[in-house]
C-alpha positions as a Markdown table, in Angstrom:
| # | Residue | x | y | z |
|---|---|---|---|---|
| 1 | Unk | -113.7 | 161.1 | 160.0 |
| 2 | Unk | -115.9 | 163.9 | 162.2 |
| 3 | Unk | -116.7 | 166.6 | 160.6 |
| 4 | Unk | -115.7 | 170.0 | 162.0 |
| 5 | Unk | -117.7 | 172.6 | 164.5 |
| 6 | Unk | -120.8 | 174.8 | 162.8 |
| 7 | Unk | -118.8 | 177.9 | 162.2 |
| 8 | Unk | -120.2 | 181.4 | 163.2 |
| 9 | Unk | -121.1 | 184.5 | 160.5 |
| 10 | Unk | -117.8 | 185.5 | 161.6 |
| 11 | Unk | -115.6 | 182.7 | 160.5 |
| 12 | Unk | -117.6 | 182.5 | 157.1 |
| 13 | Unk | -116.1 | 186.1 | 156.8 |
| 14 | Unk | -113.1 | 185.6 | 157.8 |
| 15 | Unk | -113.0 | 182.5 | 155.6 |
| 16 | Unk | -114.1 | 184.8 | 152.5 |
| 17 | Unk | -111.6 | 187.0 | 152.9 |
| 18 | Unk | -108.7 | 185.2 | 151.5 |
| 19 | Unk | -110.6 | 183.9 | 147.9 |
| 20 | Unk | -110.8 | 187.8 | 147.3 |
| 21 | Unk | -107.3 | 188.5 | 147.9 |
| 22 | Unk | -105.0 | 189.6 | 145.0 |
| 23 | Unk | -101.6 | 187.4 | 144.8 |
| 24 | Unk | -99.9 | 190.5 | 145.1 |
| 25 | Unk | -101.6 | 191.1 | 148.5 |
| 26 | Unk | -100.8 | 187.7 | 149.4 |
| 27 | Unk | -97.3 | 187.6 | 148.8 |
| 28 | Unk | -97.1 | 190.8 | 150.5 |
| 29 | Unk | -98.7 | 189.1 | 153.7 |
| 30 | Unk | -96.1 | 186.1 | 153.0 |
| 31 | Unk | -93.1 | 188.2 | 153.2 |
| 32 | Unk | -94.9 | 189.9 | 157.0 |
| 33 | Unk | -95.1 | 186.6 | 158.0 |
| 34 | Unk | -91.6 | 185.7 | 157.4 |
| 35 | Unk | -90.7 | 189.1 | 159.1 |
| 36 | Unk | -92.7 | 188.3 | 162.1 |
| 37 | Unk | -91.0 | 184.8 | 162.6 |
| 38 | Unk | -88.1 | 186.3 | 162.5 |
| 39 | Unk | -87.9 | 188.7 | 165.7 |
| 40 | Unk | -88.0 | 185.9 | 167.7 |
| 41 | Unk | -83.6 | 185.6 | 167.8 |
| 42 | Unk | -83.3 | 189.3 | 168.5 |
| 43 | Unk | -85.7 | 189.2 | 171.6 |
| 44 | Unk | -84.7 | 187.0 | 173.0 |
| 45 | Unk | -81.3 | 188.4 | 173.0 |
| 46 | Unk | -82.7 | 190.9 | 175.3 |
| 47 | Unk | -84.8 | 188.6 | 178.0 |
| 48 | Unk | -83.6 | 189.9 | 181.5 |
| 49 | Unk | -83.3 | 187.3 | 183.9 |
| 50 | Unk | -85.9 | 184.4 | 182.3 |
| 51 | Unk | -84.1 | 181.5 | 180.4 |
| 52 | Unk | -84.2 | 177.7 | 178.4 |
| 53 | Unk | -87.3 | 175.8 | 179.4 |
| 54 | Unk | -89.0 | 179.4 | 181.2 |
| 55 | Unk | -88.9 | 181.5 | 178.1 |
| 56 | Unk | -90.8 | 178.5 | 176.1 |
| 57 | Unk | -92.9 | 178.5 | 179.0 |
| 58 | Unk | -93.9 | 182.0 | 178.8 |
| 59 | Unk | -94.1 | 182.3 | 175.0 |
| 60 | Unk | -96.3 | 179.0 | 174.6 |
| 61 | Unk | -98.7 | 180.4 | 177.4 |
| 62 | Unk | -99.0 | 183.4 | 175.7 |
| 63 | Unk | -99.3 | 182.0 | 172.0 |
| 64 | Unk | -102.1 | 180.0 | 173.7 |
| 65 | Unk | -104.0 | 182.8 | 175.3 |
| 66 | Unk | -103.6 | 184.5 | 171.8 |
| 67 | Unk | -104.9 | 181.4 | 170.4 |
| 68 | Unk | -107.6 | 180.6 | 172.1 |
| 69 | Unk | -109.0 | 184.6 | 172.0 |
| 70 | Unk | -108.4 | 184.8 | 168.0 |
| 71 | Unk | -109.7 | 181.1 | 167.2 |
| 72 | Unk | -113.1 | 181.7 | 169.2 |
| 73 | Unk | -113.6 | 184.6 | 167.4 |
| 74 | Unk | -112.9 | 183.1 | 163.6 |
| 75 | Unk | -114.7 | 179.3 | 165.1 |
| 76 | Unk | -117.2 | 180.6 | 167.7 |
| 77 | Unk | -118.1 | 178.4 | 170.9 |
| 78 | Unk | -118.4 | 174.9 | 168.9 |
| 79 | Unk | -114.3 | 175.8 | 168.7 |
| 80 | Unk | -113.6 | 174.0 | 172.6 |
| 81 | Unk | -116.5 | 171.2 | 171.8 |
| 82 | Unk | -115.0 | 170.3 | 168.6 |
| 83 | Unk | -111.5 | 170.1 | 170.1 |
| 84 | Unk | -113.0 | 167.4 | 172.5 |
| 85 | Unk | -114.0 | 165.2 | 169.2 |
| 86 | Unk | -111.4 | 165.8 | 167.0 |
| 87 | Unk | -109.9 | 163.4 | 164.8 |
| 88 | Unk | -106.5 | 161.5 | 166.0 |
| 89 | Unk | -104.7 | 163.7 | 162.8 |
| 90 | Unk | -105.4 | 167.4 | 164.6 |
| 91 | Unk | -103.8 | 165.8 | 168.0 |
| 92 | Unk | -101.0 | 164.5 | 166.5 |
| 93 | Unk | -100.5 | 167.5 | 164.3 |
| 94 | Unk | -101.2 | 169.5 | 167.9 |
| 95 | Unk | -98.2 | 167.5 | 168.8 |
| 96 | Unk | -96.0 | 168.4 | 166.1 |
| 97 | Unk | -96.6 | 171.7 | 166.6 |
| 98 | Unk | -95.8 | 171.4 | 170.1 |
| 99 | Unk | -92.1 | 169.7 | 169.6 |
| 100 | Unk | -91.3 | 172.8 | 166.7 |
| 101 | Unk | -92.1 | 175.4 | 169.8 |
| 102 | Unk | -90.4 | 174.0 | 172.3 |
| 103 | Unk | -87.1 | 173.2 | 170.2 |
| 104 | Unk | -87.2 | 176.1 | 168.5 |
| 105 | Unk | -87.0 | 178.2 | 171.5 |
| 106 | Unk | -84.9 | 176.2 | 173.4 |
| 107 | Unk | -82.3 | 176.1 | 170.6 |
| 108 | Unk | -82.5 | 180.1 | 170.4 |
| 109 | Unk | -80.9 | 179.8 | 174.4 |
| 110 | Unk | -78.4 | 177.5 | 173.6 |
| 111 | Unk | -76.8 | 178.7 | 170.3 |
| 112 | Unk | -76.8 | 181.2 | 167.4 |
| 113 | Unk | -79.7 | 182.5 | 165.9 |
| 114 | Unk | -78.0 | 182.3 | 162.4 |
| 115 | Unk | -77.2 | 178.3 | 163.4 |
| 116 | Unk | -80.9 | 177.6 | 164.3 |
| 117 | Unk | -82.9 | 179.4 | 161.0 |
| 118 | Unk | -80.6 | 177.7 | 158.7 |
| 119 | Unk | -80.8 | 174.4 | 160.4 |
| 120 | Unk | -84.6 | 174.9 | 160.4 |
| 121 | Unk | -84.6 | 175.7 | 156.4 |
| 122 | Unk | -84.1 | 172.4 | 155.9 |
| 123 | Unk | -87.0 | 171.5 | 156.3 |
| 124 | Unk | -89.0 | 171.2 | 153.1 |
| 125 | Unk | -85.7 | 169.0 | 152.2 |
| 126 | Unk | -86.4 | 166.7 | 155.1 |
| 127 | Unk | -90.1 | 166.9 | 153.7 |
| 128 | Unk | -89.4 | 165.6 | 150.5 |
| 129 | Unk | -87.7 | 162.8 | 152.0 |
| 130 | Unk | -90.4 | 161.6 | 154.1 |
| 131 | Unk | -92.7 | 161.9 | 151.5 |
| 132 | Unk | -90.3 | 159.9 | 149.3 |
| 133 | Unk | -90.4 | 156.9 | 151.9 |
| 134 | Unk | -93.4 | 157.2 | 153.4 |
| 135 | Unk | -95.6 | 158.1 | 150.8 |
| 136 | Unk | -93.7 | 156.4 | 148.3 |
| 137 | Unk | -94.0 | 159.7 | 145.6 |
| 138 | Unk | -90.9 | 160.1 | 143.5 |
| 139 | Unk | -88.8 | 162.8 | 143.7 |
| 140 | Unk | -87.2 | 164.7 | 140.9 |
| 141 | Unk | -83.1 | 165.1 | 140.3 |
| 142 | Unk | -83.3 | 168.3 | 141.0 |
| 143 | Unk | -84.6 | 167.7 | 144.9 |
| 144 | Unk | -82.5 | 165.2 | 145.1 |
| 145 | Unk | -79.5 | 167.0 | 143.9 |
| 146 | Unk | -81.2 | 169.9 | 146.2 |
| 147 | Unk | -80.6 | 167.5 | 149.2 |
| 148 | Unk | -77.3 | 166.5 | 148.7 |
| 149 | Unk | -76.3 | 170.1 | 148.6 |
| 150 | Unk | -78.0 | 171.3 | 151.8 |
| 151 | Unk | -76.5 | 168.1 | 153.3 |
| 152 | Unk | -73.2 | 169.5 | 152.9 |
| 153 | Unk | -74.2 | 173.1 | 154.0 |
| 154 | Unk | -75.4 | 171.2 | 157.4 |
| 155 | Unk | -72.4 | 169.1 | 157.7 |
| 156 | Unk | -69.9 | 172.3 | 157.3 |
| 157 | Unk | -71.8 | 174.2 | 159.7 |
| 158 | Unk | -72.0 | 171.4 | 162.6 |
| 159 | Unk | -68.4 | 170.2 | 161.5 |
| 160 | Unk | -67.1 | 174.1 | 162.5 |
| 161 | Unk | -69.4 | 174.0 | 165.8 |
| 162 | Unk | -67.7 | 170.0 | 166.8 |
| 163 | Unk | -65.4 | 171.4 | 169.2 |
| 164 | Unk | -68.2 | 173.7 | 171.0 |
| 165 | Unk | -70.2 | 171.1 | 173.3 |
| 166 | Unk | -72.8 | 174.0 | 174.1 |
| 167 | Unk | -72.7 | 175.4 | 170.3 |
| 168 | Unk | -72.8 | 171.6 | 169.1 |
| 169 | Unk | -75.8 | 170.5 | 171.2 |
| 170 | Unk | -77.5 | 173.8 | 170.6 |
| 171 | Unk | -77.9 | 172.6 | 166.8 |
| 172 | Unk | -79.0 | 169.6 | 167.4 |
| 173 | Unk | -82.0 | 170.7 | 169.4 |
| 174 | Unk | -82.7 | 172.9 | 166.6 |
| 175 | Unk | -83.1 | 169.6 | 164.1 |
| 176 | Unk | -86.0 | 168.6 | 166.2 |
| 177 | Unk | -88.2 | 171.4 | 164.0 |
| 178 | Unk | -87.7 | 170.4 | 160.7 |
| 179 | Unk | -88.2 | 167.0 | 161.8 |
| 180 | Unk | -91.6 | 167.5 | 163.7 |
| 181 | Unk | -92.7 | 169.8 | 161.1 |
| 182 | Unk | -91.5 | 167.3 | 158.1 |
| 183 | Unk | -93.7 | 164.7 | 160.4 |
| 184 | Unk | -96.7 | 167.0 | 160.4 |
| 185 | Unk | -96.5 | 167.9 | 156.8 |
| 186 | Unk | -96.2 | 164.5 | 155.6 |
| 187 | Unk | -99.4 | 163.4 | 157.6 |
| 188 | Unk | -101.5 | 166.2 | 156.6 |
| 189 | Unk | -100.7 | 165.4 | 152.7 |
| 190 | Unk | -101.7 | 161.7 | 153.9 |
| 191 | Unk | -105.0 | 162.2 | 154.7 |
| 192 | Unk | -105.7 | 164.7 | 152.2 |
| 193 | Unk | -104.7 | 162.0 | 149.7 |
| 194 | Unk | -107.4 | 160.0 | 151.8 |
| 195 | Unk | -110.1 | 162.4 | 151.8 |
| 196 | Unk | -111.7 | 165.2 | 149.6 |
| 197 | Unk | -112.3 | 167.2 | 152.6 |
| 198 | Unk | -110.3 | 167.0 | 155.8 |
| 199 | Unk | -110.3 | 168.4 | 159.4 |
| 200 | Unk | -110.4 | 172.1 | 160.8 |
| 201 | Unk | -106.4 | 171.8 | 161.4 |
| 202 | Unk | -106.3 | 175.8 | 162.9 |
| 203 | Unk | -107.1 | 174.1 | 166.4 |
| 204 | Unk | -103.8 | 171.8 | 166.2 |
| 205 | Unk | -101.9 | 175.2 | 166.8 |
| 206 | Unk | -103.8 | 175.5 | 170.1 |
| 207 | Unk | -103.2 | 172.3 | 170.8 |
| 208 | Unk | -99.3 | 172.3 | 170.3 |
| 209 | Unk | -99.3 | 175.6 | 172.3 |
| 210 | Unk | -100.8 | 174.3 | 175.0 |
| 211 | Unk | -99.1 | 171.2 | 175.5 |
| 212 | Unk | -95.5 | 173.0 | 174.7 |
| 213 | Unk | -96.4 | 175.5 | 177.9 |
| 214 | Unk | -97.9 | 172.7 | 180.1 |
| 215 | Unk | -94.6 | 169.7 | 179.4 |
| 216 | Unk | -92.4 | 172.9 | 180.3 |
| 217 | Unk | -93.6 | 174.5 | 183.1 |
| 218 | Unk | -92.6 | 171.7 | 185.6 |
| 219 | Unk | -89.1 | 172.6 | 184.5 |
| 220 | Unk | -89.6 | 176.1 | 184.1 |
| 221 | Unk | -89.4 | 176.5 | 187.7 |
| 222 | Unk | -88.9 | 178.5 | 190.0 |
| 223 | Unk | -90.6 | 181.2 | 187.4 |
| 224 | Unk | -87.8 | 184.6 | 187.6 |
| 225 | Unk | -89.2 | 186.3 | 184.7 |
| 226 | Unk | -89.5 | 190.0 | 185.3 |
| 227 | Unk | -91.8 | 192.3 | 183.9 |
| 228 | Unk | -89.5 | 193.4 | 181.4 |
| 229 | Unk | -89.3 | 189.7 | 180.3 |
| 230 | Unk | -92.9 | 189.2 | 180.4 |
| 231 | Unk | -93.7 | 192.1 | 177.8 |
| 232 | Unk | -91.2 | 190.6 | 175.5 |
| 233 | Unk | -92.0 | 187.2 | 175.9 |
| 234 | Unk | -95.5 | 188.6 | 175.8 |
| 235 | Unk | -94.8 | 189.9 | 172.1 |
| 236 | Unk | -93.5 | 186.4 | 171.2 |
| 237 | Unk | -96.3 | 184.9 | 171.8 |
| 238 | Unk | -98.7 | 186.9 | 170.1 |
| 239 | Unk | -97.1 | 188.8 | 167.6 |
| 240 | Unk | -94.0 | 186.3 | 166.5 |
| 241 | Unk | -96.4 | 183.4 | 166.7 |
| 242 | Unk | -100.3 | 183.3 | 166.9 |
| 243 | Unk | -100.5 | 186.2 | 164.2 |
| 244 | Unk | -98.0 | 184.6 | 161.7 |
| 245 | Unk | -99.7 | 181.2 | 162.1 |
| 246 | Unk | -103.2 | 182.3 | 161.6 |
| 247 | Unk | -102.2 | 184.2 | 158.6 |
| 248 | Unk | -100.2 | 181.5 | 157.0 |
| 249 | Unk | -102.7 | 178.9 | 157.3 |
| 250 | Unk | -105.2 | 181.3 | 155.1 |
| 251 | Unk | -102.3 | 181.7 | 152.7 |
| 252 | Unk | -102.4 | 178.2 | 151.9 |
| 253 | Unk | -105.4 | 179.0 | 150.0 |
| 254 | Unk | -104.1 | 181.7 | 147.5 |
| 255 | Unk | -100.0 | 180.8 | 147.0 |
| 256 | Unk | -98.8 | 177.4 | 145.9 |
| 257 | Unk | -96.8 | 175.4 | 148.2 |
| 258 | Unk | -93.5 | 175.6 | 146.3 |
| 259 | Unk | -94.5 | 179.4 | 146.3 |
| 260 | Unk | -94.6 | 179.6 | 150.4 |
| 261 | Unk | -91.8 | 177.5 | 150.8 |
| 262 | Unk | -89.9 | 180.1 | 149.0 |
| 263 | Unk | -91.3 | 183.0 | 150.6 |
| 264 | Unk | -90.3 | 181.5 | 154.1 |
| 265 | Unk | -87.0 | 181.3 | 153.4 |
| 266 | Unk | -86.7 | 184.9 | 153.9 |
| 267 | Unk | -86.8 | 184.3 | 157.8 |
| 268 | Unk | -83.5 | 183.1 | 157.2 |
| 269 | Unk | -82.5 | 186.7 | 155.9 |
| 270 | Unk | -84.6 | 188.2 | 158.3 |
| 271 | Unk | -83.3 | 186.8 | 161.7 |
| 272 | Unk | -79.8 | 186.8 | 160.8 |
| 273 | Unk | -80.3 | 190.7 | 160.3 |
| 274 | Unk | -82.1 | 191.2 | 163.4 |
| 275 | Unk | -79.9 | 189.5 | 165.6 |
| 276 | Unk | -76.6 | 191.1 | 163.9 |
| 277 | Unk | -78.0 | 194.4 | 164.0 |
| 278 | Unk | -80.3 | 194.2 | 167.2 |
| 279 | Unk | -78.1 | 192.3 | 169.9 |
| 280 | Unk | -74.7 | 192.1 | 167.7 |
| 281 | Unk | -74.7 | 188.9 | 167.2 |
| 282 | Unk | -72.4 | 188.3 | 164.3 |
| 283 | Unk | -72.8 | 184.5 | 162.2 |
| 284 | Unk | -69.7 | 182.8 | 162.3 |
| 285 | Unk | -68.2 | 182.4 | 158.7 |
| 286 | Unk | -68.7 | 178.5 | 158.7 |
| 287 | Unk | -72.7 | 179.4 | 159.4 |
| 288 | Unk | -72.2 | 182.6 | 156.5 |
| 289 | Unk | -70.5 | 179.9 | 154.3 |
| 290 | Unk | -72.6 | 176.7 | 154.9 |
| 291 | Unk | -76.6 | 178.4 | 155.4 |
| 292 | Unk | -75.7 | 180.0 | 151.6 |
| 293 | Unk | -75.5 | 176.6 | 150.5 |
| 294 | Unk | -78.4 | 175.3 | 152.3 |
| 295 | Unk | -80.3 | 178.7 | 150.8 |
| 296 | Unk | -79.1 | 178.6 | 147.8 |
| 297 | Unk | -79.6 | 174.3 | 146.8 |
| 298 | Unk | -83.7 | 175.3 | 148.8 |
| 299 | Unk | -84.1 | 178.5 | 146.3 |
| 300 | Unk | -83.1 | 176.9 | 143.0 |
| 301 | Unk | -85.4 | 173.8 | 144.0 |
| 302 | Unk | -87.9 | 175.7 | 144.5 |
| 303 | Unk | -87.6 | 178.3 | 141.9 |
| 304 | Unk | -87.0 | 175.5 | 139.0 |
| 305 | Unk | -90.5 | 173.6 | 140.4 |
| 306 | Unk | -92.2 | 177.0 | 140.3 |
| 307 | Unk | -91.3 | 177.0 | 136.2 |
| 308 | Unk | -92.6 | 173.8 | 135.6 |
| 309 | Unk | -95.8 | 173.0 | 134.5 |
| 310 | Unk | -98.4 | 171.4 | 136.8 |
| 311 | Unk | -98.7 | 167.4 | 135.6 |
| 312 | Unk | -102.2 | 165.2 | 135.5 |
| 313 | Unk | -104.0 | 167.9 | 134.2 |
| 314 | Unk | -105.7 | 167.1 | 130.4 |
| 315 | Unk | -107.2 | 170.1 | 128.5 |
């Protein structure tokens, strides 16, 4: 496996800074993550003339540009010659990340924000899973009861939305995210299970922004975005995405997995408010009714493998 880029004095700092971060501090950075993922609904709620495969357009460009100015800074110049020799895992990852922006967005156009969070929740569930088949690592009854729970949460929601074609299909775009991300996830434990020490993964961001922009711009067009649209799509791109990614991905070093997983939930919360409050957008009772199942079989999972103790380790 190559080894990653020479980083400058800058990245060194910037890769300091977490390991001297309280987990107060870092749980406080979580929950501003969450709340910057979350605006995404209630923007787009308020896009002028731009719409479907043009507003991913627009807010993968952007991430990009964000991206590629933020990452140069943290990885210097050997950033854009280690892209070019990068491991097969930080394309593929790139790849991943490229299907979660363009169904995400996409999804936002066609139905409810409340709809497309809590179909995206599901995605540490959808995690497990693969790592049950794929990795072959057992899971415990609690997940598994977890799953089955969440399972019917889904099923009530997209049973409500059957007789809505646009509603309906709107959902099912939306599944593409957990399923890319549970795809990403589940290859980036993989070769960590391979390898003390693997690849720089910050660049697969990029590389999913860029290819989510580049696959939609032939359908993007004719561009009709106005200025107004640009700003806000503008603000997408940097603030709802490129800032909450970089910051997450240092997070990884100070909060436990189960610990994020639960933290990220709030978006959930967070959207739904945004988009009832911000473009009056109010979730239909079958969302209200099946997303608190979904929430609540994801929360007790998680809380109930927070309390237990960590296993392998001998005194």
């Amino acid at each position: 496996m190559s080894r990653s880029p020479p980083v400058s004095a800058c990245s060194k700092r910037a890769a300091a800074f977490p390991e001297r971060m309280t987990h107060r501090c870092a749980v406080a950075l979580m929950v501003l993550v969450t709340l910057l993922w979350s605006i995404a609904g209630v923007v787009a709620r308020h896009l002028e003339a731009a719409q479907g495969f043009e507003v991913n357009f627009w807010r993968s460009a952007f991430n990009a540009l964000a991206l590629a100015i933020g990452l140069t800074l943290l990885r210097g110049s050997g950033l854009w010659s280690g892209l070019i020799h990068a491991p097969r895992i930080v394309w593929i990852s790139g790849l991943c990340w490229a299907v979660m922006f363009t169904a995400f967005m996409l999804a936002i156009t066609m139905t409810s924000v409340a709809m497309v969070l809590v179909t995206m929740a599901i995605g540490p569930m959808v995690t497990a899973l693969f790592s049950r088949f794929f990795l072959r690592q057992d899971l415990p009854l609690r997940t598994w009861v977890a799953i089955v729970v969440a399972g019917l949460g889904i099923a009530w929601m997209f049973g409500a939305e059957a007789g809505n074609g646009g509603q309906l299909l709107g959902s099912l775009v939306a599944c593409a995210v957990p399923l890319a991300a549970a795809v990403n996830w589940t290859l980036l434990q993989k070769t960590g299970q391979a390898a003390e020490a693997g690849p720089d993964m910050l660049p697969a961001v990029l590389i999913g922004a860029v290819l989510s922009a580049a696959c939609t711009l032939p359908l993007a067009l004719p561009l009709q975005a106005t200025a107004h649209d640009l700003g806000l799509l503008a603000l997408l791109g940097v603030v709802q995405l490129a800032i909450p990614c970089l910051l997450v991905v240092r997070l990884t070093r100070i909060l436990p997995a189960p610990e994020i997983a639960l933290l990220a939930l709030l978006e959930v919360i967070f959207g739904v408010a945004w988009a009832w409050l911000g473009a009056g957008e109010q979730p239909s009772a079958s969302v209200l009714g099946g997303g608190g199942l979904v929430l609540m079989a994801l929360m007790v999972n998680e809380i109930l493998a927070m309390r237990q103790p960590p296993k392998g380790i001998s005194l």
